[in-house]
C-alpha positions in Angstrom: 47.1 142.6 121.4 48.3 142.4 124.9 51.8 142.1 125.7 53.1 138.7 127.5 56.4 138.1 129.7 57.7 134.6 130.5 58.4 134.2 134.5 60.3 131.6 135.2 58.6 128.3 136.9 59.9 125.5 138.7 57.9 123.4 136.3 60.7 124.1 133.0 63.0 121.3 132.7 66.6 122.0 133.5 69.9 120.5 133.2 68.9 119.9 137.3 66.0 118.4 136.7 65.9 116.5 133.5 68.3 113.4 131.8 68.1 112.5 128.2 68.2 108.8 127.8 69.1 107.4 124.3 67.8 103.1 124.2 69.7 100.8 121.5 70.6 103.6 118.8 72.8 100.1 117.4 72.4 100.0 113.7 71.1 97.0 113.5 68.4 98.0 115.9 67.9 101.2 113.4 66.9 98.8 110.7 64.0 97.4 112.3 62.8 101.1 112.4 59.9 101.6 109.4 58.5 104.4 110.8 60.8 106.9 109.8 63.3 107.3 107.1 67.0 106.0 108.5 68.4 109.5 108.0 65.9 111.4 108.9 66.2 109.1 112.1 70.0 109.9 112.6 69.8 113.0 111.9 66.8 113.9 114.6 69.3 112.0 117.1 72.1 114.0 116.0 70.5 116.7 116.6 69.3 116.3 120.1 72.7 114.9 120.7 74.3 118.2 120.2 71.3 120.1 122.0 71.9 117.6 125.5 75.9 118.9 124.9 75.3 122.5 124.0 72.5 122.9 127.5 75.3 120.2 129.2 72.6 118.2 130.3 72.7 114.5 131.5 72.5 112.1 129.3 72.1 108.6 129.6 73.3 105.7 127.1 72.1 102.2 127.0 72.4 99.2 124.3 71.2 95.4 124.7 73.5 92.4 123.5 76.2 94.9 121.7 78.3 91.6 121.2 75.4 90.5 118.3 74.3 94.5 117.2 77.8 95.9 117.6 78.3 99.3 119.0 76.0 102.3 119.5 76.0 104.8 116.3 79.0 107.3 116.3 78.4 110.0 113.8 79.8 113.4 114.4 79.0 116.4 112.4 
């Protein structure tokens, strides 16, 4: 088996080149979600919430109409 060394590339996403965004993770807008269980779903955005703060890269939040699906999902762990 031959041995193989990662170089880097230009081409790898950085916290230079790269922004998380996070769209209308309201709970009400959760509901509507039948795709995937609604933990499973908090905890997959949980967890690439504390991989964007761990690399320190940008991150972007957005929510429609939070005066009739309240605010955006705060769950620390």
């Amino acid at each position: 088996m031959e041995n193989v060394t990662a170089a880097p590339s230009d081409r790898l996403l950085t916290p230079e080149n790269c922004a998380v965004t996070f769209i209308d993770h309201q709970p009400e807008m959760v509901l509507g979600v039948n795709t995937i269980e609604t933990g499973k779903l908090r905890n997959n955005v949980a967890g690439l919430a504390k991989t964007v703060d761990a690399y320190d890269i940008p991150t972007v939040l957005t929510t429609i109409g939070r005066e009739y699906n309240g605010p955006s999902s705060r769950r620390s762990g």
